[in-house]
C-alpha positions as CSV (number, residue, x, y, z in Angstrom):
1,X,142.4,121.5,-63.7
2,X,140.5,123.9,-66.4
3,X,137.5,126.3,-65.2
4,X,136.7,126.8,-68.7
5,X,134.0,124.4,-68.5
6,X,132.4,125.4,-64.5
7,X,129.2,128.1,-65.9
8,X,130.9,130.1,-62.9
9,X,127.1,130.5,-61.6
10,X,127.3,132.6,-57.7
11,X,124.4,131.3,-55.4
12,X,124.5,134.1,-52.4
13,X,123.5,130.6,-50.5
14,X,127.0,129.4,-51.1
15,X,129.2,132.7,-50.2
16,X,131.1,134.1,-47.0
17,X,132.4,137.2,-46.2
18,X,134.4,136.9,-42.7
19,X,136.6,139.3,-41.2
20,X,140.2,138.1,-40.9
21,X,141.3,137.7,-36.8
22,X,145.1,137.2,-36.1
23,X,143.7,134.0,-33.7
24,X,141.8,132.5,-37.1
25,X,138.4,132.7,-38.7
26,X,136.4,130.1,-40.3
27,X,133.6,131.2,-43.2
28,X,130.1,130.1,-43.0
29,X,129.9,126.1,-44.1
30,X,128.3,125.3,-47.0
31,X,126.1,122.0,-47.7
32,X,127.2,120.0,-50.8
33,X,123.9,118.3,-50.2
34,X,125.2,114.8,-50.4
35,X,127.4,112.6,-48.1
36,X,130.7,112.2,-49.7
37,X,131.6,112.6,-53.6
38,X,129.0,112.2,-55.6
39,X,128.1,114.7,-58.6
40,X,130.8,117.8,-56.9
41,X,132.8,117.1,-60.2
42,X,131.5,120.7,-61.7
43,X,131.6,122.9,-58.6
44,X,134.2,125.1,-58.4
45,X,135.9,126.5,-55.1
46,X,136.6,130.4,-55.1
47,X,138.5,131.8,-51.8
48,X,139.6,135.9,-52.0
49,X,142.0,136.7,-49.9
50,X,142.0,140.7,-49.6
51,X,145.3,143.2,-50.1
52,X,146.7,143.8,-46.6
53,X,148.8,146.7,-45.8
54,X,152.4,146.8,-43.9
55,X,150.1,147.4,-40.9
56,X,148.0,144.5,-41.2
57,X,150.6,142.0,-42.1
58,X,154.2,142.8,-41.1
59,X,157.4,141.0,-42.9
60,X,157.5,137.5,-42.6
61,X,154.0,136.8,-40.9
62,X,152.0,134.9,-43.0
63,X,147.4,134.2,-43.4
64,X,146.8,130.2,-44.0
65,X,143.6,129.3,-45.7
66,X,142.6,125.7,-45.9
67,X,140.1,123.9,-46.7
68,X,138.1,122.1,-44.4
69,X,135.0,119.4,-44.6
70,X,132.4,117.5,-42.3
71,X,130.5,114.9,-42.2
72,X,128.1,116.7,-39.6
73,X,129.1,120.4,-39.8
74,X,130.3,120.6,-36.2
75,X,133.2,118.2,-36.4
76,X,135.9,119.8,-38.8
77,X,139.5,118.4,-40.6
78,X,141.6,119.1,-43.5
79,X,140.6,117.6,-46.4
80,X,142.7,114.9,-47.8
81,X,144.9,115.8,-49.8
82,X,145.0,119.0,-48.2
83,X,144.0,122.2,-50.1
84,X,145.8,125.3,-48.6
85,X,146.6,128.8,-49.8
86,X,148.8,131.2,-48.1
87,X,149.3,135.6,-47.9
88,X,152.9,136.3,-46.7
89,X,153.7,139.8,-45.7
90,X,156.5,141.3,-47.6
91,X,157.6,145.2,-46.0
92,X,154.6,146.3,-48.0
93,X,152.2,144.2,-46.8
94,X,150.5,141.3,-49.1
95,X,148.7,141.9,-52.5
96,X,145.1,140.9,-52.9
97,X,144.3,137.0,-54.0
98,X,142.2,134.9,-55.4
99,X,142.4,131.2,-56.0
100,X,140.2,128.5,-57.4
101,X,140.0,124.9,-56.9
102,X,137.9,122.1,-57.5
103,X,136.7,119.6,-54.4
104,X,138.6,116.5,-54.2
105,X,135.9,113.1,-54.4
106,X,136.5,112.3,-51.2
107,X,134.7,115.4,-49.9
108,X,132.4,115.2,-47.2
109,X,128.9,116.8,-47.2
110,X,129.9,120.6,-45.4
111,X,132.9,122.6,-46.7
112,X,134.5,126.1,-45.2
113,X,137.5,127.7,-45.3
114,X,139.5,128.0,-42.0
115,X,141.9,130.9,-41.6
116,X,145.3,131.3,-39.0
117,X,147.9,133.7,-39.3
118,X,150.9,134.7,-37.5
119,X,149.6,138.5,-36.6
120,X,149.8,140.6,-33.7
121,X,146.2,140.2,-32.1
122,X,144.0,142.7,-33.6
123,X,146.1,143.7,-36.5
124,X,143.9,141.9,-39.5
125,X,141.3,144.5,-40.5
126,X,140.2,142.7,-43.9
127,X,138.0,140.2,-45.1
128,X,138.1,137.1,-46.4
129,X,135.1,136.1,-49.3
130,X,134.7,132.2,-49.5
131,X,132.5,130.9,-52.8
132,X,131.0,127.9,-54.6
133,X,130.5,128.2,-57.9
134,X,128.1,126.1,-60.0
């Protein structure tokens, strides 16, 4: 999928900064405005995952970001098919990243970004910034 043609707009509305936690985080849900599909073709889907240091994220444990929707923001599941990104920790920690993604049609009407990871308790220090882009 191209981005070439999204305007890239930023609503602060539609953006989430959340601390990662070893025992997952979820961003703020956003409000497509609409109850499944519907006009989500030209939004755009921007999740920054921070640069973690040795400390943060030791060898071989690994941050999950998905993608998650509702139909009533309280009652949360992977969007179908799933959408997932993932930091492993490599001796030297992880490097900063940052993915886009467009919403599948099927999207229901809220959207956020669900976070686990396979940290000590207490070791994830950084945050997480969760978009839309219009």
């Amino acid at each position: 999928m191209s981005f070439e043609y999204n305007r890239n707009q930023q609503d602060d509305n539609y953006s989430s900064t959340v601390t990662l936690l070893a025992g997952g985080a979820n961003t703020a849900s956003f409000d497509l405005e609409q109850v499944t599909g519907g006009d989500i073709e030209k939004v755009v889907f921007e999740l920054a995952g921070p640069a973690l240091l040795d400390a943060q994220l030791t060898t071989g444990k690994i941050v999950t970001y998905a993608l998650q929707d509702s139909a009533d923001g309280s009652s949360w599941a992977a969007v179908d098919p799933a959408i997932s990104t993932t930091q492993t920790g490599t001796g030297a920690g992880a490097v900063a990243k940052t993915v886009r993604f467009r919403l599948p049609a099927n999207t229901r009407r809220y959207v956020r970004i669900a976070q686990t990871a396979t940290a000590t308790p207490g070791t994830l220090t950084a945050a997480m910034v969760a978009k839309l882009l219009f």
